[in-house]
N, C-alpha and C positions, 0 to 999 in steps of 0.2 A: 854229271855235267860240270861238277865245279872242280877248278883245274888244282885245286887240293886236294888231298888226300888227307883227310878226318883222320881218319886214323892214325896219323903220322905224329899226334898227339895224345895218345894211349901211353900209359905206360902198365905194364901188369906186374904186378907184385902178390905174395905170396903172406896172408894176414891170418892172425892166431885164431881159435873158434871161439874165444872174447870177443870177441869187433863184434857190435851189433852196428845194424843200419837202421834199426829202428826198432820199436816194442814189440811189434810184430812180428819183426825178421827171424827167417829160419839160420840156422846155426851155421856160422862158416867150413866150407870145408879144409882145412888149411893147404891141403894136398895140391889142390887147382886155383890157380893164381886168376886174379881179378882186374879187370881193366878199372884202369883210377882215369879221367879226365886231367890231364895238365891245366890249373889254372891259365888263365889269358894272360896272365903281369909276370909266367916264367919267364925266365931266359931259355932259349932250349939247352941241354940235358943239365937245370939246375933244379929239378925236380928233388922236393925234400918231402918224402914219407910220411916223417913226424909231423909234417904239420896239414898232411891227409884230410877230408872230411871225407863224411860220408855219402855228401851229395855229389863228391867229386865220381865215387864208388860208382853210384846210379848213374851218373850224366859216362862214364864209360862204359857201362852196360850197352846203352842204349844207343852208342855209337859203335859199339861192336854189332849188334844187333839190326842196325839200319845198314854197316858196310862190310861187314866181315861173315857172308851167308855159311863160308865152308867153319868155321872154330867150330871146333870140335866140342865147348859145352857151351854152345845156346841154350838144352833146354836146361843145365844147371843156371846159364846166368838171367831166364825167363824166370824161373821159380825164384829166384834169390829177387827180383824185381816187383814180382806179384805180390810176392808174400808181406816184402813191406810198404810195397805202394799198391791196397787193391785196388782203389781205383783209378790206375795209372792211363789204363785206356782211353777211360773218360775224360779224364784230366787229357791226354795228349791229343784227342780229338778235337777239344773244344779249342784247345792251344792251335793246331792247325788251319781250324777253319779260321779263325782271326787273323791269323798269319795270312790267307789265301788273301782273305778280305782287304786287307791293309798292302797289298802284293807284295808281301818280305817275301818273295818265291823262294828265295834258298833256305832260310829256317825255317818254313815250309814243307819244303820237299825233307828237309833231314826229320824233321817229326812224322812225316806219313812213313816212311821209311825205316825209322826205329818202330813205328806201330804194325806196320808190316813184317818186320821182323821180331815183332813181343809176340804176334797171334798170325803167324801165314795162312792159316786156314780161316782165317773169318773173312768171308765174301763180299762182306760190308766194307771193311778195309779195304780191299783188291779195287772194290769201284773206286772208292771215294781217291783212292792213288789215283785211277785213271784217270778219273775227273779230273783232279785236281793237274795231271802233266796234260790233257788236253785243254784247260784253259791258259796254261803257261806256253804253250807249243800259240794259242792266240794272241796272247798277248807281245810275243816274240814277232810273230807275224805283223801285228800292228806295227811295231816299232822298224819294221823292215829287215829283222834278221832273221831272214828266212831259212837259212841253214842251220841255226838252233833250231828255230819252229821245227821243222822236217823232224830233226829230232826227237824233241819232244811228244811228238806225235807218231813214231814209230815207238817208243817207251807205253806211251798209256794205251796206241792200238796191243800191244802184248798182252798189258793189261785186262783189256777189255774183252778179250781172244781168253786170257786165264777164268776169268771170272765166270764166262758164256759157257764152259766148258764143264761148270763143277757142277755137282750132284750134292742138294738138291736146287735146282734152278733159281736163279735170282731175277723175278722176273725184271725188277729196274736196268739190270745190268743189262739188258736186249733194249730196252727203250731208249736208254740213253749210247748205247753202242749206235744205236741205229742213225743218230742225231751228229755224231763222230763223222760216221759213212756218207751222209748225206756233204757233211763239208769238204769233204775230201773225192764228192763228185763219182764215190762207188754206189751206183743207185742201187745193183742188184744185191750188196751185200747189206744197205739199207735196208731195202725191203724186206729180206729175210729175218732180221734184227726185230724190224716191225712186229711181223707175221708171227715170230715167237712169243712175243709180249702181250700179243693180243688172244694168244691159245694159252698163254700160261694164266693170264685173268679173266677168260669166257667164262668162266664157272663159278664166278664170284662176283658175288649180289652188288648192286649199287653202294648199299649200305655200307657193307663191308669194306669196299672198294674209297669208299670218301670222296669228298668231293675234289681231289685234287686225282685219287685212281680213274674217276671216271672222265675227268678233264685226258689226262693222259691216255687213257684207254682212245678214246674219242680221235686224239689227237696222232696216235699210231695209223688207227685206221683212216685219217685223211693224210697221211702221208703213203701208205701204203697205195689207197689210189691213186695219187698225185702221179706216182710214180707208173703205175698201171696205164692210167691213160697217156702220159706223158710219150708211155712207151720207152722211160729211161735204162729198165734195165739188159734193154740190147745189148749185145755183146760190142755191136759196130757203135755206138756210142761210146761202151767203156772204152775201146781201144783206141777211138781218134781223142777221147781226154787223153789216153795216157802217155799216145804217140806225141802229143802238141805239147803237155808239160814236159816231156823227158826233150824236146829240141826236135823231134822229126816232125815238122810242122808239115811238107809235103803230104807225106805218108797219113797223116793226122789227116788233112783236109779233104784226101781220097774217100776217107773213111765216114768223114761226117757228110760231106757230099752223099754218097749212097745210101746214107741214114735219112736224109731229109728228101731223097727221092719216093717215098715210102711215109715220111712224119714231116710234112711240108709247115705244121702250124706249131711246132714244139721252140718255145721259146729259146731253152736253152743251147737247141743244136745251131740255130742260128746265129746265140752269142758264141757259142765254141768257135764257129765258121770265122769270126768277125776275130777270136779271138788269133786265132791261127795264125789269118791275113794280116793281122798287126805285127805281130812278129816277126813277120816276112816283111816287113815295111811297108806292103800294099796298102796305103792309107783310105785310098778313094772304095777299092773294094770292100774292106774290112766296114768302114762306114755304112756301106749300104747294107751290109750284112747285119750290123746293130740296128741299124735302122727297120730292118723286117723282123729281127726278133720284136722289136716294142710293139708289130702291129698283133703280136700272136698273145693269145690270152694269159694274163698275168703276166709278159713282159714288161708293159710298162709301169710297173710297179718298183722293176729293178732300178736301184738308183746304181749300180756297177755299169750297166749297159750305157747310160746315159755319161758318164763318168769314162768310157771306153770310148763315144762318140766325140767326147772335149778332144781326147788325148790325136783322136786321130786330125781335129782342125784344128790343133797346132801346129801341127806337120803341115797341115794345109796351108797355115797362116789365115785360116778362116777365124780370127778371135772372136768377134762378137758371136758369132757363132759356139765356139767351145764356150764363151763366157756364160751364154745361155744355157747351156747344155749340164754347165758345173753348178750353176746356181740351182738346177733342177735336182738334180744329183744331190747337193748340198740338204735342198728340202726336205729329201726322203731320208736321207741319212746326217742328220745332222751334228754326228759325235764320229764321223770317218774322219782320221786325222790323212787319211790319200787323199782324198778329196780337197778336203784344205790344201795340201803341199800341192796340188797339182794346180790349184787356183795361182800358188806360188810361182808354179813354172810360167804359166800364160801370163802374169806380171814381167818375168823378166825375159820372155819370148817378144814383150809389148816394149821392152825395155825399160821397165818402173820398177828401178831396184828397192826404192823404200817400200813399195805396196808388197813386191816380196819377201822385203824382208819383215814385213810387218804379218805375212802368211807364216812365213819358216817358223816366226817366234810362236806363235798362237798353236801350230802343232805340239811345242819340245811343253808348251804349256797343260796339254793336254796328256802329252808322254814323251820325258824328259829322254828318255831314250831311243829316239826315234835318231835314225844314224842318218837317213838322207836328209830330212832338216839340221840336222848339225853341220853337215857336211858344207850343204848350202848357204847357211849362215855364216860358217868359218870363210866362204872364197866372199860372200858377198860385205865381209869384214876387211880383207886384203885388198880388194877393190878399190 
């Protein structure tokens, strides 16, 4: 994703079987040249050998190794890395999660990615990448650039598709895939995620299991029905989400239609219906269609739905109405920076540029990157 190319700051050179990398280190081979790291304060091609270290040695390993899959001695430049950094894994693990933490996503993702590439076979790794590009595919999401998120989220579904796949099974990698599935609105490939998770630790005692395996065990199997009784993994379900996010809103709406002729109380089919109608401008319809999700069990719980209902009476010009509607929305979710920016637009739909602009800032406060409040603050700056 980063529109650099790492690599383009490698230089490899070819170093006598003196050079150690460390007390440890196994002996150079001098035959097979070694990726060196360009310090950050070169100029480009003023690269001076002699004054080399050795961490420069490793920080080019490990950049060969997160972006160069095909070089032809990874496992020479893995062994030359293990040997003098054993516990290099450890060390880059704890390095990444902090990173996640602190959202530095890009030296982030270049550490899971070098760890990925010290140990491709460790399963552990494979999730903890997944994880880690499906909470950056959210966080993209948040800030409204939804075509990195897609991204992102096609990277760690691979991911999580690699991992599901290995022998011997990881059962977290099925729990947490499942959880992926779920946001991305595929109930049946949720469920199945579930259903694995829950046969891969039937056979393991409470004890064993701990008290966070059996929270999550627990937790599998009330998704699992959730989705059972919901009746979400219909086929005519998957297809009117997928018709209505891909643009065939029509074709979509046919589909959820004939699904609710049959699942008249499922909350979701209802938002989907509503969601469709929005998109097609139908405001007055789409409304009513939010409006029946919330009477169906665990709708109104949703604070999206109620957030879908603001959006449509602005269009209305119904504010006090959307006002009520976001403030409600607001309640359940009170860390949605949409919801904020949307309170923003019913300000300047009301025509109250400072209370807007007072919404747009409180978002970029929350996440500086959020492109539609920038956006909005820059016109309502020119103004």
């Amino acid at each position: 994703m980063n529109p650099k190319n790492p690599l383009e700051s490698i230089y490899y050179i070819n170093l006598s079987e003196n050079f150690s990398l460390s007390e440890n280190a196994m002996k150079i081979d001098p035959t097979i040249p070694l990726p060196v790291q360009a310090k950050t304060t070169d100029a480009p091609g003023t690269f001076n050998p002699s004054e080399m270290t050795s961490e420069q040695v490793l920080a080019g390993i490990l950049t060969v190794l997160a972006y160069d899959k095909k070089n032809p001695h990874l496992d020479y430049y893995r062994s030359i890395i293990t040997k003098a950094k054993p516990n290099i894994k450890k060390e880059l693990c704890e390095a990444a999660i902090l990173k996640t933490k602190n959202e530095d996503f890009d030296l982030a993702e270049e550490i899971f990615l070098a760890l990925h590439g010290l140990d491709p076979l460790d399963n552990a790794i494979v999730l903890n990448l997944a994880l880690f590009l499906d909470q950056r595919a959210e966080s993209y999401r948040r800030s409204n650039l939804n075509d990195d998120a897609d991204a992102y989220d096609n990277d760690a579904e691979s991911y999580y598709k690699q991992v599901m796949e290995a022998e011997p099974p990881l059962a977290d990698a099925f729990f947490n895939a499942g959880f992926f599935y779920l946001k991305k609105k595929q109930f049946r490939e949720a469920k199945d995620a579930f259903e694995t998770y829950v046969a891969l630790t039937c056979d393991t005692s409470d004890e064993d299991l701990g008290e966070n395996g059996v929270y999550k065990k627990e937790r599998a199997q009330e998704m699992i029905n959730y989705i059972k009784t919901q009746n979400l993994d219909d086929e005519r379900f998957k297809n009117a989400y997928s018709l209505i996010n891909r643009g065939q809103e029509e074709k979509g709406l046919e589909e959820i239609r004939i699904f609710l002729q049959h699942n008249p109380k499922v909350w979701n089919a209802w938002f989907l219906l509503g969601w469709g109608l929005r998109k097609l401008s139908r405001f007055t319809d789409a409304k009513q269609a939010f409006l029946e999700s919330l009477k169906c069990e665990g709708g109104e719980e949703q604070a999206d739905t109620y957030n879908e209902i603001a959006l449509c009476c602005i269009q209305e010009k119904a504010f006090d109405e959307a006002k009520k509607n976001l403030e409600k929305a607001f309640s359940l979710d009170p860390e949605s920076t949409k919801i904020i920016s949307n309170l923003g637009y019913l300000s300047l739909a009301q025509g109250d540029k400072e209370a807007a602009r007072k919404y747009f800032t409180i978002v970029l406060e929350y996440d500086p990157n959020d492109v539609i409040a920038s956006a909005e603050l820059l016109k309502l700056e020119k103004d």
